[in-house]
KOLDRENKE-384126 format. One record per residue: x, y, z of N, C-alpha, C in turn; residue number from 1. Coordinates in Angstrom, 2 decimals. Example, Ala and Ser with C-alpha at 12.3 -4.5 7.8 and 13.67 -1.06 7.14 Angstrom:
% residues 2
+---------+---------+---------+---------+---------+---------+---------+---------+---------+-------+
!      nu !      nv !      nw !     cau !     cav !     caw !      cu !      cv !      cw ! nutor !
+---------+---------+---------+---------+---------+---------+---------+---------+---------+-------+
!   13.19 !   -5.69 !    7.80 !   12.30 !   -4.50 !    7.80 !   13.20 !   -3.30 !    7.80 !     1 !
!   12.85 !   -2.25 !    7.08 !   13.67 !   -1.06 !    7.14 !   12.90 !    0.03 !    7.87 !     2 !
+---------+---------+---------+---------+---------+---------+---------+---------+---------+-------+
This chain:
% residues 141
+---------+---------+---------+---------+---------+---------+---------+---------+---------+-------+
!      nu !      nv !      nw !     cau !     cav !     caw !      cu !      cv !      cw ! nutor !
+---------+---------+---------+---------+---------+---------+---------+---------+---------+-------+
!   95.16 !  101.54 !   89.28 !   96.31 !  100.79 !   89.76 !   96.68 !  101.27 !   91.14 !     1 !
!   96.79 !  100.25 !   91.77 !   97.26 !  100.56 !   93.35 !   98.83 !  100.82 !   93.18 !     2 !
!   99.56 !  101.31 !   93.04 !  100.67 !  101.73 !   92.75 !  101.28 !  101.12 !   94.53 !     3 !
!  100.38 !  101.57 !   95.28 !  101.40 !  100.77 !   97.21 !  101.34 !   99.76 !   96.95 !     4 !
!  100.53 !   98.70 !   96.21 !  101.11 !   97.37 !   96.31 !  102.22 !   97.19 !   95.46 !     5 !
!  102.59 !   97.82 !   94.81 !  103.74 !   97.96 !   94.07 !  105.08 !   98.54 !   94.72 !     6 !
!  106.57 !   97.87 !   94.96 !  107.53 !   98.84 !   95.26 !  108.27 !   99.40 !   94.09 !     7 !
!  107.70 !  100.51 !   94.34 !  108.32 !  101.32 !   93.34 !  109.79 !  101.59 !   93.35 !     8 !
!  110.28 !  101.14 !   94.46 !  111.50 !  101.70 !   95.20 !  112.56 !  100.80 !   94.42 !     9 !
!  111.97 !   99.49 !   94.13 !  112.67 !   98.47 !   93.17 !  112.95 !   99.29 !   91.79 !    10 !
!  112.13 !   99.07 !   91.27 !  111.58 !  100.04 !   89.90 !  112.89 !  101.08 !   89.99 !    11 !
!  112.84 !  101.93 !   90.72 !  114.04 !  103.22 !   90.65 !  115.48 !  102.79 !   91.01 !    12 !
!  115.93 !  102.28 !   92.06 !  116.82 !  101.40 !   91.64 !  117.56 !  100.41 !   91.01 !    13 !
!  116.53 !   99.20 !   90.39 !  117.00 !   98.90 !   89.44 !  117.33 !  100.18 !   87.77 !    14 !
!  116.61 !  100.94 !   87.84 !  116.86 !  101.76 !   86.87 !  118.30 !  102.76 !   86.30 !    15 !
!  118.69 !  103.08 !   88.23 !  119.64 !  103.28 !   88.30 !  121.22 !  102.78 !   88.34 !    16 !
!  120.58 !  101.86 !   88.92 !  121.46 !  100.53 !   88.82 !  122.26 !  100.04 !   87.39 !    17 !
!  121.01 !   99.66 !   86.71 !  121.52 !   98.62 !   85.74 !  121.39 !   99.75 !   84.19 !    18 !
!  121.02 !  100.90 !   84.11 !  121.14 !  101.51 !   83.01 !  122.27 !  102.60 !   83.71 !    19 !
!  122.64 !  103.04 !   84.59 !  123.33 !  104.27 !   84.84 !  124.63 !  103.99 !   85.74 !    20 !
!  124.07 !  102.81 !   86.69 !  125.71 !  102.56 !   87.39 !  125.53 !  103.43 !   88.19 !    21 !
!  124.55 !  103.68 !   88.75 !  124.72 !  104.69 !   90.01 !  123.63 !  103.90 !   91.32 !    22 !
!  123.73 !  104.45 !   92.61 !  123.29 !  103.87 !   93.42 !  121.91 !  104.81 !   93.84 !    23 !
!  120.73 !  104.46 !   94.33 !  119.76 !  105.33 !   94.58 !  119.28 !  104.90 !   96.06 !    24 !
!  119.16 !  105.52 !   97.38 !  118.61 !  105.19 !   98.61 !  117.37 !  105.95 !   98.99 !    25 !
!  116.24 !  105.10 !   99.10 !  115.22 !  105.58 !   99.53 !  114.86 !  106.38 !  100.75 !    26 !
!  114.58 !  107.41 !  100.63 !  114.34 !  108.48 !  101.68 !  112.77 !  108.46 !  102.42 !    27 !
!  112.78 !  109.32 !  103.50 !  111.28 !  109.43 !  104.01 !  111.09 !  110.87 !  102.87 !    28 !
!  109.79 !  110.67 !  102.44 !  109.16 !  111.66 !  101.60 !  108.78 !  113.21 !  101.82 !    29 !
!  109.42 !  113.90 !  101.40 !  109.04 !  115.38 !  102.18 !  108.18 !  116.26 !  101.24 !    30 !
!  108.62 !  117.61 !  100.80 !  107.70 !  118.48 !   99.66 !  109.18 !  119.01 !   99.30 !    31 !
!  110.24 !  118.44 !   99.72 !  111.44 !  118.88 !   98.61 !  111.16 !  118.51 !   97.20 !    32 !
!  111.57 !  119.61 !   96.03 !  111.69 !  119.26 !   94.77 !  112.53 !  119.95 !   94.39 !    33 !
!  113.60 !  119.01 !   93.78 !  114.49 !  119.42 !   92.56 !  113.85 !  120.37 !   91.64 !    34 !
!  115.16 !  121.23 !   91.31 !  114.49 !  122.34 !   90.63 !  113.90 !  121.88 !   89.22 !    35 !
!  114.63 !  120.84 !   88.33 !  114.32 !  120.24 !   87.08 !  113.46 !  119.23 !   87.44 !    36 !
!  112.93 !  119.52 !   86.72 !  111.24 !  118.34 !   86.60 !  110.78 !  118.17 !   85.52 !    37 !
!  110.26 !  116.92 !   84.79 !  109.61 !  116.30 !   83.61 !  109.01 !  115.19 !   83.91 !    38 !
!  107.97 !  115.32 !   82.92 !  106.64 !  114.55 !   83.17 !  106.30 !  113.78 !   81.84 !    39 !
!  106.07 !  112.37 !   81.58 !  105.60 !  111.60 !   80.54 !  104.47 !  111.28 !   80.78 !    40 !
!  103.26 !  111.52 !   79.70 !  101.89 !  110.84 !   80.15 !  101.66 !  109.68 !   79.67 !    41 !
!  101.53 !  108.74 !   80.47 !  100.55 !  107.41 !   79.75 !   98.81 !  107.30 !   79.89 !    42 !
!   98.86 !  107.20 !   78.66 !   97.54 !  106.80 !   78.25 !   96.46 !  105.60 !   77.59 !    43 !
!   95.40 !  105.42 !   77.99 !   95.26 !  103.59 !   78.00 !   93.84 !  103.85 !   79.09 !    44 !
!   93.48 !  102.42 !   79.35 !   92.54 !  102.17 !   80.18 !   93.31 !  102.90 !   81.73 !    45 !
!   94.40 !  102.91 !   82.16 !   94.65 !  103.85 !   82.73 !   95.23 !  105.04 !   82.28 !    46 !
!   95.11 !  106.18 !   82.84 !   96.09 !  107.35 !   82.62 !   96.27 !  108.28 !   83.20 !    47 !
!   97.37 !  108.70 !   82.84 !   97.96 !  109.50 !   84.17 !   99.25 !  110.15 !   83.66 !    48 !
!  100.82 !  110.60 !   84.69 !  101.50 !  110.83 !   84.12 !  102.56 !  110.45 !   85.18 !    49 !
!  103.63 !  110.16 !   84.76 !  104.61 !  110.19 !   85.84 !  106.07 !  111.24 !   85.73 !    50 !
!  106.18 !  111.35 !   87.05 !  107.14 !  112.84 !   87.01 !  107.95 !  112.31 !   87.87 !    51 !
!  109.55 !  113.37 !   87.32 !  110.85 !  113.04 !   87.60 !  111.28 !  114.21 !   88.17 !    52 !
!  111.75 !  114.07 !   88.96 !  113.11 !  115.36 !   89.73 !  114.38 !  115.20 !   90.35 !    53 !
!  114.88 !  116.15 !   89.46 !  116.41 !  115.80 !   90.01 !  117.06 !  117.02 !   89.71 !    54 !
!  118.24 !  116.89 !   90.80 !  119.08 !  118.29 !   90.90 !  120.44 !  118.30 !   89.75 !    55 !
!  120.54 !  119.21 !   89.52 !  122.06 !  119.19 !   88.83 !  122.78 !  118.12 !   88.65 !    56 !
!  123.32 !  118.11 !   89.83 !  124.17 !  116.83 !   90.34 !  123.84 !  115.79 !   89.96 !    57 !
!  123.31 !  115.47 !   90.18 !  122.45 !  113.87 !   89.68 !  121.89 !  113.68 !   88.53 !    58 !
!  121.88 !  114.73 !   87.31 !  122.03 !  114.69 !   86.13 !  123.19 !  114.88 !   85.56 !    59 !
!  123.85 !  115.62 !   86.02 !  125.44 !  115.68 !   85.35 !  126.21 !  114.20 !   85.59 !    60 !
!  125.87 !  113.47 !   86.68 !  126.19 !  112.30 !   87.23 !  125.54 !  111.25 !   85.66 !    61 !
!  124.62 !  111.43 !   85.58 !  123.55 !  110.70 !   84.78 !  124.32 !  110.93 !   83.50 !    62 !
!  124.47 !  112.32 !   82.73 !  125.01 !  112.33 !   81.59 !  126.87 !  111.93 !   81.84 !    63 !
!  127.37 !  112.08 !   82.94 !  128.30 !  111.09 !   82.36 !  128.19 !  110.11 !   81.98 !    64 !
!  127.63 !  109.10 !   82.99 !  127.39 !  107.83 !   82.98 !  127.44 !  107.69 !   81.52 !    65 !
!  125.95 !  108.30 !   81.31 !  125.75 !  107.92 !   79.35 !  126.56 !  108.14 !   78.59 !    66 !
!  127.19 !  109.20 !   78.43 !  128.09 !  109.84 !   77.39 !  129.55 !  109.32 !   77.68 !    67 !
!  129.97 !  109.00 !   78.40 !  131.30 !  108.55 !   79.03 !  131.70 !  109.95 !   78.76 !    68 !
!  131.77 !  110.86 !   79.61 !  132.46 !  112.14 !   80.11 !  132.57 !  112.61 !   81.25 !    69 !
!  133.35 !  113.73 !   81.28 !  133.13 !  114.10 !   82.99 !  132.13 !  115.07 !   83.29 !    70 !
!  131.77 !  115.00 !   84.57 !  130.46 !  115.26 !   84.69 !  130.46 !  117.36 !   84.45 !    71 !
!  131.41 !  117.89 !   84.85 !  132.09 !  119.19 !   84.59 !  131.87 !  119.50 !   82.89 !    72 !
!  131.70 !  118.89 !   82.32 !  131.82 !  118.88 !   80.78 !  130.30 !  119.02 !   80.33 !    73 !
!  129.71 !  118.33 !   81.14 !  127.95 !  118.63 !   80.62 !  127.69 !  120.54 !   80.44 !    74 !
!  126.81 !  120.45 !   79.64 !  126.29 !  121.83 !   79.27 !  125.04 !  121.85 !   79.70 !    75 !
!  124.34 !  122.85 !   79.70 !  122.96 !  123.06 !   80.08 !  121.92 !  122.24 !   79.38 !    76 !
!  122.18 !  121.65 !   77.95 !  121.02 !  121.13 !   77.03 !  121.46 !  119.49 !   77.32 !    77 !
!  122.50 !  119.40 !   77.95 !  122.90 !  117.57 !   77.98 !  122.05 !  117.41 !   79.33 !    78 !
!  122.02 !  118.75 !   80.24 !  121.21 !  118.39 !   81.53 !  119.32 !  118.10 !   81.51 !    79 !
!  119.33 !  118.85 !   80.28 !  117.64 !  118.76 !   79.74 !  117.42 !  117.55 !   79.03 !    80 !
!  118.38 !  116.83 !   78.39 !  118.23 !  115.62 !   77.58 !  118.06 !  114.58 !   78.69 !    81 !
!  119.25 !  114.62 !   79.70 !  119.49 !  113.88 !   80.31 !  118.00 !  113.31 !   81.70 !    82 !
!  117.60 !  114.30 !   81.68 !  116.10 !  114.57 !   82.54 !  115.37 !  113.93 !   81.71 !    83 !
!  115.06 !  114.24 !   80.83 !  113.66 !  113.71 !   79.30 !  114.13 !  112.19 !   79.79 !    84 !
!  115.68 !  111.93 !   79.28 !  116.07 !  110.49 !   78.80 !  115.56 !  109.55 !   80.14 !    85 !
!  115.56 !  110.44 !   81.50 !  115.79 !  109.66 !   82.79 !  114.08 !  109.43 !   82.71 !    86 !
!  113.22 !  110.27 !   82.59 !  111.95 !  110.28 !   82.53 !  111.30 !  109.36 !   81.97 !    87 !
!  111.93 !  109.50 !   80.90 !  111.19 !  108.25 !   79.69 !  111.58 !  107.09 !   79.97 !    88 !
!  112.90 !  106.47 !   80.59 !  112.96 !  105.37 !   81.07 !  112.43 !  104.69 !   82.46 !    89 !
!  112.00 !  106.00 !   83.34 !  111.17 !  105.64 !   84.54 !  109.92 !  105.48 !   84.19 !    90 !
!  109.49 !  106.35 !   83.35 !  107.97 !  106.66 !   83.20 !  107.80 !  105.15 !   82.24 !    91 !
!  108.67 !  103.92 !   81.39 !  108.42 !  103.27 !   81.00 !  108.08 !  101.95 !   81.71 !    92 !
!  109.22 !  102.22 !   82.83 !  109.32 !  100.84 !   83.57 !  108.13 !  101.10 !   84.31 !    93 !
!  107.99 !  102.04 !   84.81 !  106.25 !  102.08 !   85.32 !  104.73 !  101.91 !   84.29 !    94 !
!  105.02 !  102.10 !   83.08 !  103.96 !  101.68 !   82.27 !  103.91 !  100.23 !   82.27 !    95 !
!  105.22 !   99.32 !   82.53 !  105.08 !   98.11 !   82.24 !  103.92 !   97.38 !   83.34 !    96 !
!  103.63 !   98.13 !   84.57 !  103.31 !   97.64 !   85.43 !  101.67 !   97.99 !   85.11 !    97 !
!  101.17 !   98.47 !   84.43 !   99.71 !   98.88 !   83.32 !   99.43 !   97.74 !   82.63 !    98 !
!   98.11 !   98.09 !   82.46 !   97.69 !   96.69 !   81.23 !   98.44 !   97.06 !   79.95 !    99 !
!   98.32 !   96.61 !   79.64 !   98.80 !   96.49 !   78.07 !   98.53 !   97.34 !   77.02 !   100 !
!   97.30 !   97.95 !   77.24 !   96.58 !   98.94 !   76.45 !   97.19 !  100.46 !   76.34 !   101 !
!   98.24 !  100.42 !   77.41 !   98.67 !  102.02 !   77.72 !   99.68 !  102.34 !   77.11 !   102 !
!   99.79 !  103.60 !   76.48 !  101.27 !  103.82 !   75.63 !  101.54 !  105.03 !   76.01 !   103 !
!  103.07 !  105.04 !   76.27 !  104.03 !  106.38 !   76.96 !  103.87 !  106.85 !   76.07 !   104 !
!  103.79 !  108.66 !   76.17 !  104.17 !  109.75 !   75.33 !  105.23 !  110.28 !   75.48 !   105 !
!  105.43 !  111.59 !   74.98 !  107.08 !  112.13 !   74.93 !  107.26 !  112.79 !   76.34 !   106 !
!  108.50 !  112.70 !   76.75 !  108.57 !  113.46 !   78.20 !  108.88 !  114.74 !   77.60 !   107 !
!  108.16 !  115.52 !   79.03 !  108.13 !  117.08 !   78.16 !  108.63 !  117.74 !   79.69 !   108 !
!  109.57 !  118.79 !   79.77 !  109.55 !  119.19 !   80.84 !  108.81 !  120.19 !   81.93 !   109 !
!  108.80 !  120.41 !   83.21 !  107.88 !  120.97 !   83.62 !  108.29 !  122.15 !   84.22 !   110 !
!  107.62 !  123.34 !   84.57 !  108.00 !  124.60 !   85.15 !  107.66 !  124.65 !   86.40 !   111 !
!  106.91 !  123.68 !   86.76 !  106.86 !  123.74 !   88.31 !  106.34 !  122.65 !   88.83 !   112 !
!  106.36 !  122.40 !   90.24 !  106.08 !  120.77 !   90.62 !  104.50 !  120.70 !   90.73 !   113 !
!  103.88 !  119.54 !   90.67 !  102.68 !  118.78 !   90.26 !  102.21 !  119.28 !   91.48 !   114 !
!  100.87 !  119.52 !   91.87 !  100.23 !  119.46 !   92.66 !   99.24 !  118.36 !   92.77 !   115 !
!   98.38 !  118.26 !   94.15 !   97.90 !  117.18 !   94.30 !   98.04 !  115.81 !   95.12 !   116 !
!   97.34 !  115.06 !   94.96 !   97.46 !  113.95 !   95.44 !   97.67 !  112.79 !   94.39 !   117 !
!   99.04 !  112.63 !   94.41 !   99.57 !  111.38 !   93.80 !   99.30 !  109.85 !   94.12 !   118 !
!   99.15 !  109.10 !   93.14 !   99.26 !  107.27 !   93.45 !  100.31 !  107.08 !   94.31 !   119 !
!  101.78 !  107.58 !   94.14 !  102.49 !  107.52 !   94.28 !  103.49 !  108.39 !   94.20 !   120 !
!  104.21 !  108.69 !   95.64 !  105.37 !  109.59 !   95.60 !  106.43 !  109.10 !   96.62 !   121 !
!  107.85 !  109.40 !   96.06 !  108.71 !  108.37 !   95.92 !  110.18 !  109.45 !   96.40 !   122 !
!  110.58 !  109.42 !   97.14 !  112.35 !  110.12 !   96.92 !  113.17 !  109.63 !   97.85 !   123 !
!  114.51 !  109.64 !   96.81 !  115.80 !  108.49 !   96.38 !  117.15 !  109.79 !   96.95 !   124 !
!  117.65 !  109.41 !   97.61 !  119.03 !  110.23 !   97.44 !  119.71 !  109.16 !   96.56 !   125 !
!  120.75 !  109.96 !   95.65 !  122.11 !  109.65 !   95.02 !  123.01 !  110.55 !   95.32 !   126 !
!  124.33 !  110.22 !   95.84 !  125.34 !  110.71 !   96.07 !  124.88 !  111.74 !   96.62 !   127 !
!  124.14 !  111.61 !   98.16 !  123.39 !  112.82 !   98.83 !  122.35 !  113.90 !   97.91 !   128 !
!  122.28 !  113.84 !   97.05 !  121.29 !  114.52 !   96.35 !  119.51 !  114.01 !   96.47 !   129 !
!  119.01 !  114.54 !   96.19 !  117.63 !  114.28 !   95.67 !  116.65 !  114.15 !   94.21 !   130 !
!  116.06 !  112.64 !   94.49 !  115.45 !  112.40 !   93.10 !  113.81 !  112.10 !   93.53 !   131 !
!  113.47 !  112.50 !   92.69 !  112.05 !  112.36 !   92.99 !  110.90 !  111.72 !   92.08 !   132 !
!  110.11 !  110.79 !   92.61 !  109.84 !  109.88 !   91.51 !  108.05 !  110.36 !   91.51 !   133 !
!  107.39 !  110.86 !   91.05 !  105.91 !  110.78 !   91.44 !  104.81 !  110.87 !   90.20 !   134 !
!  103.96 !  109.66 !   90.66 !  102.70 !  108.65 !   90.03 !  101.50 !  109.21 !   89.63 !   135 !
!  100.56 !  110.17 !   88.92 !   99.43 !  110.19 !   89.50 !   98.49 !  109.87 !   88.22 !   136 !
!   97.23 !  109.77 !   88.53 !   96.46 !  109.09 !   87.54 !   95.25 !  108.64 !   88.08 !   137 !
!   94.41 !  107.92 !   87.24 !   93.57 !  107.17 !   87.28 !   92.72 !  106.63 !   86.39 !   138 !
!   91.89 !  105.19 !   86.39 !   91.42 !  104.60 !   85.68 !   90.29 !  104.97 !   85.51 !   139 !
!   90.02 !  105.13 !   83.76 !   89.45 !  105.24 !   82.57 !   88.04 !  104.29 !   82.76 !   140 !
!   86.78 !  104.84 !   82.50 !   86.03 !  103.68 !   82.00 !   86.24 !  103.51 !   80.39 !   141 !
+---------+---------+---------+---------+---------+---------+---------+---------+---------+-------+
């Protein structure tokens, strides 16, 4: 999958948008990474995995949204849910864009950022923060 003919940039904003109520602006791409990171693999005639990063902020932001609370109120394990939950819903809306054959696994979190050369790499400020969206993979015979 050519993932550049794809805007992914849609993909993450609508995500944010319409499940979270928050706003996301596309940035020029650097080697910043949020310290929290999680990764869902899809697997199928393509496979690969896609990975999420985001700072504090922008998960405590996230678990309000969901939970209707204030963002001061999150604990350390609502910030790990809240990462998985953000993962699994990015890492889905990007499976949709796969044949049909491919099925998401569980987002699992990561201890350090991906190396490599990605399909796709992607970062969003929210509320001045940094999110980081990145693709990598390839097709299966």
């Amino acid at each position: 999958m050519n993932f550049e003919s794809v805007d992914l940039r849609i993909l993450v904003e609508n995500v944010f948008a319409t499940t979270l109520g928050m706003t996301v602006t596309p940035v020029m791409a650097n080697d910043e990474w949020p310290v929290r990171r999680a990764a869902v693999a899809i697997r199928g005639s393509w496979s690969g995995r896609v990975v999420v990063a985001a700072t504090d902020a922008v998960l405590r932001s996230t678990v309000a949204s969901m939970c209707h609370v204030h963002p001061h109120e999150c604990g350390e394990s609502d910030l790990t849910d809240a990462l998985l939950e953000l993962t699994n819903v990015l890492g889905g809306s990007v499976k949709s864009l796969l044949p049909e054959d491919c099925r998401l696994g569980l987002p699992e979190i990561l201890s350090t950022p991906p190396t490599g050369s990605p399909d796709a790499d992607r970062t969003f400020r929210c509320d001045g923060e940094p999110v980081r969206l990145w693709v990598e993979g390839a097709a299966t015979a």
